[in-house]
C-alpha positions as CSV (number, residue, x, y, z in Angstrom):
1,X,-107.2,-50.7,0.8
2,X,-104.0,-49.5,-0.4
3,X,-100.9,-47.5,1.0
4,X,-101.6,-44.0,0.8
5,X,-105.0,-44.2,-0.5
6,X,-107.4,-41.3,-0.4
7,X,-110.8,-42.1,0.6
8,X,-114.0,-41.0,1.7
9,X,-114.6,-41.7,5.6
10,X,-117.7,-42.5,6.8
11,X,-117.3,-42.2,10.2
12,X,-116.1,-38.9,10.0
13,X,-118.0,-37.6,6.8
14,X,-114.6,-36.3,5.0
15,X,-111.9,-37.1,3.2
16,X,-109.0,-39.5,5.0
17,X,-105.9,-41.1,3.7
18,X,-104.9,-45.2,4.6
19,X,-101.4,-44.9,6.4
20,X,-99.6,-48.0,6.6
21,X,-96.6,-46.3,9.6
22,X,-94.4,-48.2,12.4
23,X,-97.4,-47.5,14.6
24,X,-99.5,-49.8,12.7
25,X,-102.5,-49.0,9.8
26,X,-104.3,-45.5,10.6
27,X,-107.0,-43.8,9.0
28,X,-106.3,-39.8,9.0
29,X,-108.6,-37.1,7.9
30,X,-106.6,-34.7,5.4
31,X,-108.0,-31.5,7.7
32,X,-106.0,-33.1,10.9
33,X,-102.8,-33.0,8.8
34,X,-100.8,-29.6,9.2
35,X,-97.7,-30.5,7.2
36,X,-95.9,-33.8,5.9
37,X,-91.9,-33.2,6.6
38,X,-89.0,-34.8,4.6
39,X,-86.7,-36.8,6.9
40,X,-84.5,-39.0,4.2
41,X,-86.7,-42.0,2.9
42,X,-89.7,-41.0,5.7
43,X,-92.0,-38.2,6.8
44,X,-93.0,-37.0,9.4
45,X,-96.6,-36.4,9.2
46,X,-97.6,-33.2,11.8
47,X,-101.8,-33.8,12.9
48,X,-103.4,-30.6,14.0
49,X,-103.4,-32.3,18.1
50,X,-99.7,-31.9,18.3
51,X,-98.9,-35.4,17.4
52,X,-96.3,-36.7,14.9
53,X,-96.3,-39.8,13.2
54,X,-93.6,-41.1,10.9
55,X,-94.5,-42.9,7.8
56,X,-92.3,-45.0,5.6
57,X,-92.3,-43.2,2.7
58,X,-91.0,-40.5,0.9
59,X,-92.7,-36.8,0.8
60,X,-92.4,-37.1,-3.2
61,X,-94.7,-39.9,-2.7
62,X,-97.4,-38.0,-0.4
63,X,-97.0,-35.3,-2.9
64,X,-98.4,-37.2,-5.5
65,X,-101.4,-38.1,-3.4
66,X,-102.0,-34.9,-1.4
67,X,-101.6,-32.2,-3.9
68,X,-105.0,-32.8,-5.7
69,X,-106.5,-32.1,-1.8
70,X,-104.9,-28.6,-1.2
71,X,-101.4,-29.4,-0.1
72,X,-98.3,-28.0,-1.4
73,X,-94.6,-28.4,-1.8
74,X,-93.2,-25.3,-0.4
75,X,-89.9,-26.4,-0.3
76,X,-87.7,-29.4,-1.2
77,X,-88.8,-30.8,2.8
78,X,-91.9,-29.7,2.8
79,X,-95.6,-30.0,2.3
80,X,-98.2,-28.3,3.8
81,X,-102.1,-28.3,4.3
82,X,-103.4,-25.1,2.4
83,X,-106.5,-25.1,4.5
84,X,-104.5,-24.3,7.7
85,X,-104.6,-20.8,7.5
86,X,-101.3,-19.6,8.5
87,X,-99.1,-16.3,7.5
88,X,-96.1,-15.1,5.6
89,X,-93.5,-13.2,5.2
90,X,-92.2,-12.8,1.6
91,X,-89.6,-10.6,2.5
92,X,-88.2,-12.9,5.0
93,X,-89.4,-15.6,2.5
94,X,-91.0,-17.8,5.6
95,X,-94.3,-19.0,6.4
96,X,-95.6,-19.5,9.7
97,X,-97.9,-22.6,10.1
98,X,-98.7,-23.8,13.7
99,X,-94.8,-23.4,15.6
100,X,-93.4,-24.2,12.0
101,X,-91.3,-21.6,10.1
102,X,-90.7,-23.1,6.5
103,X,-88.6,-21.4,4.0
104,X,-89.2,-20.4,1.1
105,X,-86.3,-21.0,-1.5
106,X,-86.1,-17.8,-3.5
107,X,-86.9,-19.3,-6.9
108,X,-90.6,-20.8,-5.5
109,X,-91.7,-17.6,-4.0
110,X,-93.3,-16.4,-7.2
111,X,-95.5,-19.6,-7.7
112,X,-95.7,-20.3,-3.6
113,X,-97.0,-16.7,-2.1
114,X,-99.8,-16.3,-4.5
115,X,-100.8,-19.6,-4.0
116,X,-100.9,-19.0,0.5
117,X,-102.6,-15.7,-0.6
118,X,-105.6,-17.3,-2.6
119,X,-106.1,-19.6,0.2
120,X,-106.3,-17.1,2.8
121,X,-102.7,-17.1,4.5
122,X,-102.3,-13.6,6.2
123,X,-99.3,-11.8,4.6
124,X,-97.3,-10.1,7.2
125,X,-95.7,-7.0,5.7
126,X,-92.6,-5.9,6.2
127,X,-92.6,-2.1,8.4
128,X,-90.5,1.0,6.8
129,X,-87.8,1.7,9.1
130,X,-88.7,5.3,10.1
């Protein structure tokens, strides 16, 4: 099996990616990832338990793989699970995923918030100052 692969898992009945990491070869069922974070030539890779792992490879890369399984680059550090129902704030230009707050740069919000909407991310709306 190859780096990065997407495959079906047996054991688990979904769909899993092969991570080669510094940890050693895992197997990882795309609904236990929350978000993939750019850190220089790795990413950290946030599972729904908490845990972290760092992978040797870029996000660009995981991009490639991930976005035909509802993930999306939110930002240049950034790629999240869509199936993670979260909120946002497009005023603020944040969304809230787990204890993440990711940005929103002001030139994605027109492609990124209708996307979070269609998948069921809560909007949170902005209160009149009274």
């Amino acid at each position: 099996m190859k780096n990065l692969e997407v495959f079906y898992n047996p054991a688990s009945g979904r769909k899993a990616i092969y991570i080669i990491a510094r940890a050693g070869h895992k197997v990882i069922d795309l609904e236990e990832i929350l978000l993939c974070k750019a850190d220089s030539n790795y990413t950290m890779m946030f599972l729904e338990e908490g845990k972290g792992m760092d992978i040797p490879k870029s996000l660009c890369n995981l991009e490639r793989v991930l976005k035909e399984h509802n993930f999306l680059r939110c930002n240049a550090s950034y790629l999240i699970n869509l199936c993670k129902h979260g909120s946002f704030h497009r005023y603020l230009r944040k969304i809230y995923l787990s204890c993440h707050e990711i940005s929103v740069p002001k030139e994605k919000c027109h492609k990124v918030f209708p996307v979070l909407t269609a998948f069921g991310f809560r909007e949170i709306i902005r209160r009149s100052d009274n």
